[in-house]
C-alpha positions in Angstrom: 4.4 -16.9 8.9 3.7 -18.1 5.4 0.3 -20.0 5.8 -2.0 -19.3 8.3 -1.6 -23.0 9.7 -1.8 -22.4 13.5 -5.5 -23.4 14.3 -7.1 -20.5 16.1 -9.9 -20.1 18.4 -12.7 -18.3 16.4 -16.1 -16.6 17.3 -19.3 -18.2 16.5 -20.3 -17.1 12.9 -23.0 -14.8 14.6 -20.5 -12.9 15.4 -19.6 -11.6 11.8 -22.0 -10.3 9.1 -23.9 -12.6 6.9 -22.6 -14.6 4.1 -24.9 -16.3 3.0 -29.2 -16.9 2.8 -29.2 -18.9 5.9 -27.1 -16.2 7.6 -29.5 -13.6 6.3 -32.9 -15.3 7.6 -31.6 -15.9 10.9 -31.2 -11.9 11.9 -35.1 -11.8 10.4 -33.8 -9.9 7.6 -36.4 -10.2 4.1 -33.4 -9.0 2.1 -30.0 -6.9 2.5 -29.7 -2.7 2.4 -26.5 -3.5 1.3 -24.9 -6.7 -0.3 -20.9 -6.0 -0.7 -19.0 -8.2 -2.7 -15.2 -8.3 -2.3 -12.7 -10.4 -4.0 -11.1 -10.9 -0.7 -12.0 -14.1 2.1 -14.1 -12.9 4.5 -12.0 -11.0 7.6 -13.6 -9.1 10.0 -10.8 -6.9 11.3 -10.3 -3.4 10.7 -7.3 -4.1 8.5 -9.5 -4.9 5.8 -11.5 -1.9 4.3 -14.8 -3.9 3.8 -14.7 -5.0 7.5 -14.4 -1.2 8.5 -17.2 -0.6 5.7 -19.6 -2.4 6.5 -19.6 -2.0 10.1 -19.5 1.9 9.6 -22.9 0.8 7.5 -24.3 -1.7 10.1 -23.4 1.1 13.0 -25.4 3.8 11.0 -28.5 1.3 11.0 -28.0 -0.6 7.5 -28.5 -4.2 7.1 -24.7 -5.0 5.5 -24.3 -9.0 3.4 -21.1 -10.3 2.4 -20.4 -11.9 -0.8 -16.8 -13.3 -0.4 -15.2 -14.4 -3.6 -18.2 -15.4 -5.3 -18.1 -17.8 -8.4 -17.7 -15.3 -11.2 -18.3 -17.6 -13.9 -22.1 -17.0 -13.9 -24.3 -14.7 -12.2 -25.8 -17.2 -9.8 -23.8 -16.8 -7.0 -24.7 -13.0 -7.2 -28.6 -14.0 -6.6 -27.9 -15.3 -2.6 -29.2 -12.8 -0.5 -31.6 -11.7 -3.2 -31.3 -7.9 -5.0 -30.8 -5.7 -1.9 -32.7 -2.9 -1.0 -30.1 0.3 -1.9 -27.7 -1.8 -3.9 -24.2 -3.5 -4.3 -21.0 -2.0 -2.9 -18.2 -4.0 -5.3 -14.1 -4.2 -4.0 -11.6 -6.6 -5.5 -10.5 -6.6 -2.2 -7.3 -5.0 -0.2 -4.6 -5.2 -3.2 -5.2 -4.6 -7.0 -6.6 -8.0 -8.5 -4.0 -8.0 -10.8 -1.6 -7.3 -8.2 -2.3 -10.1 -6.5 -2.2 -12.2 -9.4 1.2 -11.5 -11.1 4.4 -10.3 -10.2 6.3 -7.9 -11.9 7.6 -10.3 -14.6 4.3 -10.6 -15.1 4.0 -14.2 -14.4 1.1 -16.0 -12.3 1.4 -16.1 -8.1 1.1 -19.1 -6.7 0.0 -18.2 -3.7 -3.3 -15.6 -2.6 -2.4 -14.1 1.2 -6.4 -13.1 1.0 -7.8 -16.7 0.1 -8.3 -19.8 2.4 -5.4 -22.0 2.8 -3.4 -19.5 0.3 -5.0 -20.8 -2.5 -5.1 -19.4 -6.4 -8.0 -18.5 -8.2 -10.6 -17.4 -6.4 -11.4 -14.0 -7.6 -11.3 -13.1 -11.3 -8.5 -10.8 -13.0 -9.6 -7.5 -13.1 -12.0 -8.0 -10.3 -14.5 -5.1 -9.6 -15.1 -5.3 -13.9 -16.0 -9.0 -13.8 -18.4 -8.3 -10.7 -19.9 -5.8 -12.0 -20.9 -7.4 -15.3 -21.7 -10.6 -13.5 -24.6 -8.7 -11.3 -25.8 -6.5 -13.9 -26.4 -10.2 -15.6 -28.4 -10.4 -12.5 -30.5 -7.8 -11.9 -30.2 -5.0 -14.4 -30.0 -1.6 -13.2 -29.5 -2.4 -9.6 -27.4 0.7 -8.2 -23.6 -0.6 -8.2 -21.2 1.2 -6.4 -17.4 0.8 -6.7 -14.7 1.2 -3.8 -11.5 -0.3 -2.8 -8.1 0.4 -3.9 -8.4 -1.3 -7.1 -11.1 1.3 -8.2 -9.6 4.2 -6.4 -6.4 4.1 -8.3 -8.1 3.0 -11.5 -10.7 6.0 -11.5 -9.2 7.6 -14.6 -7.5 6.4 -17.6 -4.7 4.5 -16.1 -1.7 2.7 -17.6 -1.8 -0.7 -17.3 1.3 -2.9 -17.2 -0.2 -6.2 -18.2 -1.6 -4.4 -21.1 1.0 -2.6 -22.0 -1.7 0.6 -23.0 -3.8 3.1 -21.1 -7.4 1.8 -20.1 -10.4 3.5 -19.6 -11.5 4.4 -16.2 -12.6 1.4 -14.2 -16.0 3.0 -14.0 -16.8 3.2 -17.7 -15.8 0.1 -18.5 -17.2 -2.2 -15.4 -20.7 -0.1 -15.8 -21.1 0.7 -12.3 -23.2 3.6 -11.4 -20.3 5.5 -8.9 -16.7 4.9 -7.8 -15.6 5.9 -4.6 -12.2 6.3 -4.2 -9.8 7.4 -1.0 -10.9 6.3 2.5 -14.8 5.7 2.1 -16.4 5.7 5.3 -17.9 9.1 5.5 -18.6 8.4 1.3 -20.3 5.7 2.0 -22.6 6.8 4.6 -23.4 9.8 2.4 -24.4 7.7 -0.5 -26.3 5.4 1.8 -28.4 8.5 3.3 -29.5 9.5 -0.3 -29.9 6.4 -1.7 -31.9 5.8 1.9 -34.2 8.9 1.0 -35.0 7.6 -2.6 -32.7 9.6 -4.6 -31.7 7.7 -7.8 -28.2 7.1 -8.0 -27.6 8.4 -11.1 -29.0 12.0 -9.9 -26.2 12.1 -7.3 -23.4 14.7 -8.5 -22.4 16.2 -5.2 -20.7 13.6 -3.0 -16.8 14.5 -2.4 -14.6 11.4 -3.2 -16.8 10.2 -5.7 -16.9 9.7 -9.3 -19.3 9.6 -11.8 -20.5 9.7 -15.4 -22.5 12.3 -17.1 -22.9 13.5 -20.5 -20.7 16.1 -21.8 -22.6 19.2 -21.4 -24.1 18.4 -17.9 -22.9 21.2 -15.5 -20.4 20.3 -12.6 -20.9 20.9 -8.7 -17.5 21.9 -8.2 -14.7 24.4 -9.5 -13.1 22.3 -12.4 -9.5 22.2 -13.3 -8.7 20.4 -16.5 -10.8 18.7 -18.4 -8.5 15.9 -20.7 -10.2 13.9 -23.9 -9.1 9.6 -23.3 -8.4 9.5 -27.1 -5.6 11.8 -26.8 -4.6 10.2 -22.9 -4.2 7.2 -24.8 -2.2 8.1 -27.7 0.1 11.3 -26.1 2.2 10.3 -23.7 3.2 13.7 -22.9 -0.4 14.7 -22.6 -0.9 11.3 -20.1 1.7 13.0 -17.8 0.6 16.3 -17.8 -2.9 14.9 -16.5 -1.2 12.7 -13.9 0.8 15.9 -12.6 -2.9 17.6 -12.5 -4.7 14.9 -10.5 -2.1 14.8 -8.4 -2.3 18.5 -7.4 -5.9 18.2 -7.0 -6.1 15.0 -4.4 -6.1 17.5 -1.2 -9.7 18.1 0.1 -8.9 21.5 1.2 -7.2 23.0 -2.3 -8.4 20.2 -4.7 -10.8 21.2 -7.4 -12.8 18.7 -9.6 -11.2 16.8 -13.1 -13.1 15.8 -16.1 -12.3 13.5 -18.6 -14.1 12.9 -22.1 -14.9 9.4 -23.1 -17.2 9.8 -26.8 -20.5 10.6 -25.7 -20.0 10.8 -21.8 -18.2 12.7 -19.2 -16.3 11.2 -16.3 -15.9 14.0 -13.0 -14.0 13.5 -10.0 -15.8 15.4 -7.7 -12.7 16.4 -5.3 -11.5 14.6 -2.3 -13.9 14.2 1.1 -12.0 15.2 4.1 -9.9 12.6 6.1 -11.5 11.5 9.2 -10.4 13.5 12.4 -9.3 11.7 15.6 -12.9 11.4 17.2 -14.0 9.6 13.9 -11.0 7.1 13.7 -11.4 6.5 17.5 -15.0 5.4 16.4 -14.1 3.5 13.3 -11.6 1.2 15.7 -14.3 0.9 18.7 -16.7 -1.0 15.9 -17.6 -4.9 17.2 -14.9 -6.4 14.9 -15.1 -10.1 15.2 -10.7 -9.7 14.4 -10.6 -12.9 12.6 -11.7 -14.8 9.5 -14.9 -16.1 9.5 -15.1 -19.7 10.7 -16.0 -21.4 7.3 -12.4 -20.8 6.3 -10.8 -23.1 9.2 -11.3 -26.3 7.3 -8.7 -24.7 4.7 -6.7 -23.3 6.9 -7.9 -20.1 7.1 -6.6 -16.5 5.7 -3.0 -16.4 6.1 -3.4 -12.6 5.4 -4.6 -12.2 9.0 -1.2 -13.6 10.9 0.7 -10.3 10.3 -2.1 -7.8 11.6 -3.7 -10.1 14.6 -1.7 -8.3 17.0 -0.9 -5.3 15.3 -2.7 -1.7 15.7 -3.2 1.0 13.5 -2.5 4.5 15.2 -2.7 7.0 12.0 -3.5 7.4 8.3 -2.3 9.2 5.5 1.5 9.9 4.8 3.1 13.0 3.8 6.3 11.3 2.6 5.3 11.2 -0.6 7.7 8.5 -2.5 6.7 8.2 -6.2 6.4 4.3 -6.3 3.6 4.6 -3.7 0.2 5.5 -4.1 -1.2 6.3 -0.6 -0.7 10.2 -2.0 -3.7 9.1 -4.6 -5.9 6.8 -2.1 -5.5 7.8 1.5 -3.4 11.4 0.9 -0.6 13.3 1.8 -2.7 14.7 5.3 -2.0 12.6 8.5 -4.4 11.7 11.1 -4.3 9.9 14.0 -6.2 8.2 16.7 -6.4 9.6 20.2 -4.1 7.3 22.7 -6.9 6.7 24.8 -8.4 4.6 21.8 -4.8 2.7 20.8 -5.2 1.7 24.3 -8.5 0.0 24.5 -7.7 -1.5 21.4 -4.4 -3.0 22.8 -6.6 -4.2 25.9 -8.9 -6.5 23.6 -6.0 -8.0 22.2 -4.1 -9.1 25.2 -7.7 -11.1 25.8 -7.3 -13.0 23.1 -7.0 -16.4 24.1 -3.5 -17.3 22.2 -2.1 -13.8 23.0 1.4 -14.5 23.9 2.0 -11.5 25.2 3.7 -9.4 21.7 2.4 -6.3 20.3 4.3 -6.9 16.5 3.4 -3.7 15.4 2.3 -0.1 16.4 2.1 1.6 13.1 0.5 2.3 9.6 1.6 3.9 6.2 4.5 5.1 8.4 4.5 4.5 12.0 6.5 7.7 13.2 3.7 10.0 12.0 1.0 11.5 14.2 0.3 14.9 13.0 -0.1 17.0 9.9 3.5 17.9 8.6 2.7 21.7 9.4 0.0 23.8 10.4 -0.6 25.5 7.1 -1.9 22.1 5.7 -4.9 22.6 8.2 -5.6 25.5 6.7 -4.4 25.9 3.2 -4.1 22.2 2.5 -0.8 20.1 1.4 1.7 22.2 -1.0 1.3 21.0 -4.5 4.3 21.7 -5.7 6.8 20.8 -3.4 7.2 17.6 -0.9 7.5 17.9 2.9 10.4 15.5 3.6 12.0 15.1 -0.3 14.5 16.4 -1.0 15.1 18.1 2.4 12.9 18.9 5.0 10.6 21.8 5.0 11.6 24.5 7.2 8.1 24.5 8.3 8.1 20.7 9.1 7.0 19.7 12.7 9.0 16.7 13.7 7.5 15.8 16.9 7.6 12.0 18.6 6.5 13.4 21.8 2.5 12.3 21.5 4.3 9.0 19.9 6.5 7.7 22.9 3.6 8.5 24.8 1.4 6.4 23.2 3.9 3.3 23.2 4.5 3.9 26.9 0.7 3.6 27.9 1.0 0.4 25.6 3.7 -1.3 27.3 2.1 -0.4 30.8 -0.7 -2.6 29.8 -0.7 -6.0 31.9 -0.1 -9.2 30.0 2.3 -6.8 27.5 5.8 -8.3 27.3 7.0 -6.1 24.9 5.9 -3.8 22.0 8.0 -3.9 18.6 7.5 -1.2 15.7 7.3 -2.9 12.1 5.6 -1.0 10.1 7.9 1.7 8.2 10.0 4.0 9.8 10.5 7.5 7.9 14.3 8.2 9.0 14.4 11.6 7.3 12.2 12.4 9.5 13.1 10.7 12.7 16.6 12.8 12.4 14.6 16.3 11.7 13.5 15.8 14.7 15.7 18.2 17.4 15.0 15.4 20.2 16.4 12.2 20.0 14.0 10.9 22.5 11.7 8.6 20.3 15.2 7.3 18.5 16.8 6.6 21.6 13.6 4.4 22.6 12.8 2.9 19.2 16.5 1.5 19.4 15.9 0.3 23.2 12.5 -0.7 23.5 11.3 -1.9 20.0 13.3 -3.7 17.6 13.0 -7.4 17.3 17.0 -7.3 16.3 16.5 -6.3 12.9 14.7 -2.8 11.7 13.5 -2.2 8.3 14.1 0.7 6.6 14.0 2.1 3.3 17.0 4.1 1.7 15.8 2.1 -1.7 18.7 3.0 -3.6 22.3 5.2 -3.2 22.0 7.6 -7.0 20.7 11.2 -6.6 19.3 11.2 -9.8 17.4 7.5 -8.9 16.9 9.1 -5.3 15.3 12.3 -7.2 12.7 10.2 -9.3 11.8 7.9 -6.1 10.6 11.5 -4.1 13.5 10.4 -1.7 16.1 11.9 0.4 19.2 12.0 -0.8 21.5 8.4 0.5 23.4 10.7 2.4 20.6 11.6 5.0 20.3 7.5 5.3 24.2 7.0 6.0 24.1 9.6 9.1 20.8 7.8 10.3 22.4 3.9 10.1 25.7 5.5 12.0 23.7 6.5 15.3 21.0 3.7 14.8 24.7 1.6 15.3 25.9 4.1 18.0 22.6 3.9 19.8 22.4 -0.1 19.9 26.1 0.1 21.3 25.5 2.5 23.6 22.5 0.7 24.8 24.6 -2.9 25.0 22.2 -4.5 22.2 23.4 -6.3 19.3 21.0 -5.2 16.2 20.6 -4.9 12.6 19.1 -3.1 9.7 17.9 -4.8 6.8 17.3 -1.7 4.0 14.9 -2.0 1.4 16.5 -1.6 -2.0 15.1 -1.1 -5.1 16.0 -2.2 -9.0 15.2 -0.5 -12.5 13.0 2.1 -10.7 12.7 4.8 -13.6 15.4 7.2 -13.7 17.7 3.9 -12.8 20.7 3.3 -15.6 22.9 0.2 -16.0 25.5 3.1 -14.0 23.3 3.8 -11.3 22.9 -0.1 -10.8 26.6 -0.5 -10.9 26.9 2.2 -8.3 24.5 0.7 -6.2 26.3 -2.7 -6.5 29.6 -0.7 -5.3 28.0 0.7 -2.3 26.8 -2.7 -1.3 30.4 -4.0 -1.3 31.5 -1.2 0.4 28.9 -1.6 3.2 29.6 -5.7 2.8 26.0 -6.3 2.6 24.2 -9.1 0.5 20.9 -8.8 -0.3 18.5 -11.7 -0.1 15.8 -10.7 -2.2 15.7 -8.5 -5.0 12.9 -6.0 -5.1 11.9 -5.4 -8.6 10.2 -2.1 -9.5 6.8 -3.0 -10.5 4.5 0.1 -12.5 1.2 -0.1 -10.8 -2.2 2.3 -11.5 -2.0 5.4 -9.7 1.6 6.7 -8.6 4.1 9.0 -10.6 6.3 6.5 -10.8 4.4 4.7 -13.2 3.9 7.3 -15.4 7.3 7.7 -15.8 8.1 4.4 -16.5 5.3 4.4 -19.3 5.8 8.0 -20.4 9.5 8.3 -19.8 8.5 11.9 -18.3 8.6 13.2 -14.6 4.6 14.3 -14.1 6.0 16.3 -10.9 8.2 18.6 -13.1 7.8 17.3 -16.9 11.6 16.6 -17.1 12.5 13.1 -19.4 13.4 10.3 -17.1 15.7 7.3 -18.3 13.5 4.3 -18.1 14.6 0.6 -18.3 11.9 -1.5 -19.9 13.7 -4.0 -21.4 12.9 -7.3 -19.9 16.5 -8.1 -19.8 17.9 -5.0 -18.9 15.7 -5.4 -15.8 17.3 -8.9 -15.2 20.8 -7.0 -15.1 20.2 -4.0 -12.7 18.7 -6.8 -10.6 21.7 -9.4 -10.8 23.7 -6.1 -10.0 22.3 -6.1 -6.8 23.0 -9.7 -6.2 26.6 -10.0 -7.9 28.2 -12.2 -5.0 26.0 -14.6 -6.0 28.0 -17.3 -8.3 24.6 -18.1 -11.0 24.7 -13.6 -11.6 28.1 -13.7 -12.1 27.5 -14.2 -16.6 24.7 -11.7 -16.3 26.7 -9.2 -13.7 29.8 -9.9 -16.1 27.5 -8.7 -18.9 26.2 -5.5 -17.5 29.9 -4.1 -16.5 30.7 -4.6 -20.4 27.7 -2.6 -21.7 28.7 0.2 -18.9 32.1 0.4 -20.3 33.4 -0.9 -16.4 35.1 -3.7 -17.3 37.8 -2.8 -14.9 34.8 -4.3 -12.4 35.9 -7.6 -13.2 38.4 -9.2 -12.0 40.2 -9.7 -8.2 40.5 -6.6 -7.1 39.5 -5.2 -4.0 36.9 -3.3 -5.7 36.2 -5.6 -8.4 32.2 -7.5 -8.3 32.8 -10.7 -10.2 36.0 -12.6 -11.6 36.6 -12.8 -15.3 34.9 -15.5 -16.7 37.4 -18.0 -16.8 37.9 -18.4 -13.3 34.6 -19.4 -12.7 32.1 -18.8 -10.0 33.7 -17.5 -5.8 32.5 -18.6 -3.0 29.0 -19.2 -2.6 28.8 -17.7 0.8 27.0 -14.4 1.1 28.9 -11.9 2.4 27.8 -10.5 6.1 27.2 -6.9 7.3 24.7 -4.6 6.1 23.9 -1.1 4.4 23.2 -2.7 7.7 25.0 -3.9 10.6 27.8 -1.8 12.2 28.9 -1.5 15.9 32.4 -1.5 14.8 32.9 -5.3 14.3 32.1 -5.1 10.8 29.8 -8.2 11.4 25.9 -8.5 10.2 23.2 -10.6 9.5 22.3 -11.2 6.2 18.6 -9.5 5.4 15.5 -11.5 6.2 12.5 -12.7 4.1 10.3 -9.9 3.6 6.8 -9.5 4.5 4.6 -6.2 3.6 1.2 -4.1 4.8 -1.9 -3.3 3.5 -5.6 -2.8 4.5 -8.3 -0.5 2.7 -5.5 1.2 0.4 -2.8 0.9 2.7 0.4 -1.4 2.6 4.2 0.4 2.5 4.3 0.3 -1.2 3.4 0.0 -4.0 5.5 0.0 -7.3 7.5 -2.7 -5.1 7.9 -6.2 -6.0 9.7 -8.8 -4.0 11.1 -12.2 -5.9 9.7 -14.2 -2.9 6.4 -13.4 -0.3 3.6 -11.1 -0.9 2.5 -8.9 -3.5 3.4 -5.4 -2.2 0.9 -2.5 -2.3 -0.1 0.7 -0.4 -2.8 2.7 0.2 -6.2 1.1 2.5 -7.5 2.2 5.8 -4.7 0.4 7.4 -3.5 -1.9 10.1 0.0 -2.4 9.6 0.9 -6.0 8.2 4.6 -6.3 8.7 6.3 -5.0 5.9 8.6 -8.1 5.5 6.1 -9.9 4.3 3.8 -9.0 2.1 3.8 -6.6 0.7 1.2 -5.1 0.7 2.3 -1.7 2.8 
């Protein structure tokens, strides 16, 4: 669903936290612990990281405001509730502001999935900075703390794409007094005891998954392991990637050490990661009184479309050990999985069949990627996750659990519920990882029991090399999944689909590669219809190869296609059945020297120029559909997940829908959306 344009049956605005003075003075409060602005529309579901924040705050005793989107052209909107008592906690929300602004051609949305009605424009580019500024206009040196994913993957000099440069750290230059960054519940509730006791902010050095700034000679609470100056960041792109490949080692609360960085006169530490929330934690986090909407002020405009793809949706897990390079849930919520006891994905399936416009659909059990429940092996309880190798990429680990057992489980206790007609699994599904796995009980059940017709998937591409800079398995592993996916449905007398994700100009991707991909779609006579663009976003490896033309995980040089209309080719190449990319799919075969691509031949893409356009009608089947009739529906409209750093996936853009970005505290959205995942 594109708008949320259904009218839906809301809670009383008691029932969510206040907005506003009038809100405030009714609960008898003289003033806010805690007044947390987000660049987001109000949505009290635990989806959305400052719904899970400030109830974690409000269950610990703390009086929690909520400044929704304020007017960020003065600071009078950040006066409402008065200066609270402990200080402002400051998000641009559940995407990157500038994300959610722009697409990868760097041209301006039209449309905001987080604001009423859809609408454009009501948080600031470059959110948490303009926030910031905007209430130290207000009151000075009020304690200002910084969370969400924007800051979490901006929490050291970052390249940005819309600047075209690498930026300070989000924390010097928005003047906030610490930056959370990760999951931030048990942060949070740390800073709020100290700051509770009377400790000045500034004096706080010790809290894991924080951030800070210090002068330069000021000792640090933890082990360090690299200290890096931003005036040489900024200017050596080798030296860049080398400090990417160190902060990514060090993002595992078990093995990761601290990481400095030099800005002048000041110091910038990471203090390292706070541990991921075990399975009695997340059980409490999702018991919290959740009002699962928007807050009723929104109806008038329609209210937050961003809410339609989680309503009934639940979250079973966190973290992701897959580990593509375009994603950043490795830097936000980590590589370590964690899961929620069954008991709990129960009770929280039970609310929602109570809702009164339940119809009966569970559209998602999932998060980052559904099929996870566990740690990929027991050494990463005790020793952490490898830093220098991946669990699934480029093969399996031989000391990989693949287990689905505790995951069929959980679905069947689902479906058992009364009022359930049926559960389907949206959210990504890592197929690597589903074949590792010596049972084919869960696949057997997936194909059965939950697929709406069509599963998503994501081989992203079909080149090693491209395959090799993504973090992904090689295609291969992806052709023996699709055949028993197909013999499965058959054998099950079901009709059903696959619609891969595919991605263009990902670094390491060449006009060749683009060309090869274009093949294999012809082969597998499927046409794409949408394009996903690769899109360099703050805080994965991906980007720093796109900007550095370097591999951070192994310091190799990686080809990288920046040129604007270079891009426009690789992406055309993916689309060449389609008569208005015929000129530009005609193009790219004569720069690659495969002009023999062009004509009518069985295994030509386009006809020569002269000839003019074929048929416009796509052509059917899939990297997709098989059961032996060759037949297939073309792919759908895509929608995509997020929540406090969630979403499937970042460095994705698609040319139509949501802005696509990963890493929050999750809910899956369906990830044909959005984004983000």
């Amino acid at each position: 669903m594109a708008k949320a344009e259904k009218k839906m049956i809301l809670p009383p605005a008691s029932a969510f936290l206040p907005v506003d003075r009038a809100g405030m003075v009714e609960r008898g409060w003289d003033r806010p612990d805690f007044v947390y602005v987000t660049g987001d529309a109000y949505v009290d579901h635990p989806s959305f990281g400052v719904s899970i924040i400030s109830r974690i705050l409000e269950d610990a005793g703390y009086r929690v405001a909520i400044l929704a989107q304020p007017d960020y052209k003065s600071a009078d909107a950040f006066r409402e509730f008065g200066k609270p008592r402990l200080g402002f906690l400051v998000t641009a929300g559940n995407i990157d502001s500038m994300v959610a602004h722009y697409t990868a051609s760097k041209k301006r949305r039209s449309y905001d999935y987080y604001s009423a009605g859809g609408q454009m424009g009501k948080r600031p580019d470059r959110a948490v900075i303009v926030y910031c500024n905007r209430i130290r206009e207000a009151y000075g040196d009020v304690p200002i703390i910084l969370g969400g994913l924007e800051a979490s993957l901006r929490r050291f000099a970052h390249y940005d794409y819309w600047d075209d440069k690498v930026r300070r750290s989000v924390l010097v230059d928005s003047r906030a007094d610490i930056l959370t960054y990760g999951m931030g519940e048990n942060i949070l509730l740390r800073l709020a005891s100290l700051l509770d006791r009377g400790i000045p902010i500034r004096k706080i050095r010790d809290v894991r998954g924080t951030v800070y700034l210090c002068k330069p000679d000021e000792a640090v609470h933890y082990p360090v392991a690299a200290t890096f100056d931003y005036n040489l960041l900024k200017e050596n792109k080798k030296a860049y990637a080398e400090a990417f490949g160190v902060q990514y080692k060090n993002q595992d609360a078990i093995s990761g050490k601290a990481i400095c960085e030099l800005y002048d006169n000041k110091m910038l530490v990471q203090n390292p990661p706070m541990p991921p929330l075990e399975r009695h934690e997340l059980d409490h986090v999702y018991s919290l009184p959740y009002a699962r909407t928007y807050h009723p002020m929104y109806e008038a405009e329609g209210g937050v479309p961003a809410i339609e793809e989680v309503r009934f949706s639940l979250t079973h897990n966190r973290g992701c050990f897959g580990a593509c390079n375009f994603c950043a849930l490795a830097f936000h919520q980590g590589r370590t999985v964690r899961s929620r006891s069954i008991e709990s994905v129960v009770a929280e399936a039970k609310l929602i069949t109570e809702m009164p416009d339940f119809k009966g659909y569970i559209h998602d059990v999932g998060g980052p990627t559904a099929n996870f429940r566990h740690p990929a092996c027991e050494k990463q309880l005790k020793d952490g996750v490898c830093t220098g190798r991946k669990c699934l990429a480029p093969k399996p680990c031989p000391n990989l659990i693949a287990d689905h057992s505790e995951y069929i489980e959980l679905l069947k206790q689902i479906e058992a519920l009364p009022k359930i007609k049926k559960v389907f699994i949206r959210s990504g599904i890592r197929f690597d990882y589903l074949l590792a796995d010596p049972d084919d009980a869960f696949f057997k059940k997936l194909v059965q029991d939950h697929v709406s017709g069509q599963l998503k998937v994501a081989p992203e591409h079909c080149s090693s090399p491209v395959l090799h800079c993504m973090g992904k398995p090689d295609f291969s592993v992806y052709r023996d999944f699709r055949k028993k996916y197909f013999e499965l449905s058959e054998a099950c007398g079901k009709e059903q689909y696959l619609v891969p994700y595919l991605m263009s100009s990902h670094p390491g991707s060449t006009l060749n590669d683009a060309i090869s991909l274009a093949l294999c779609l012809k082969r597998d006579h499927y046409a794409p219809e949408q394009v996903q663009d690769y899109y360099p976003t703050p805080g994965t490896a991906s980007t720093v190869m796109f900007y550095t033309g370097i591999n951070p995980m192994d310091m190799k040089p990686v080809y990288v296609a920046t040129d604007y209309h270079e891009k426009q080719l690789q992406r055309a190449l993916l689309q060449y059945n389609r008569p208005q990319n015929h000129d530009m799919v005609r193009e790219a075969l004569r720069k690659a020297g495969r002009e023999d691509l062009i004509g009518y031949g069985a295994d030509c893409l386009v006809p020569p120029a002269k000839e003019g356009a074929t048929s416009k009608t796509p052509a059917k089947s899939a990297l997709g559909k098989g059961n032996g009739k060759g037949q297939s529906r073309p792919s759908l409209k895509k929608t995509q997940s997020t929540t406090q750093g969630k979403t499937p996936s970042h460095g994705r853009s698609v040319t139509k829908g949501k802005p696509t970005q990963s890493g929050k505290p999750t809910a899956p959205k369906r990830r044909d959306n959005k984004g983000k995942r």
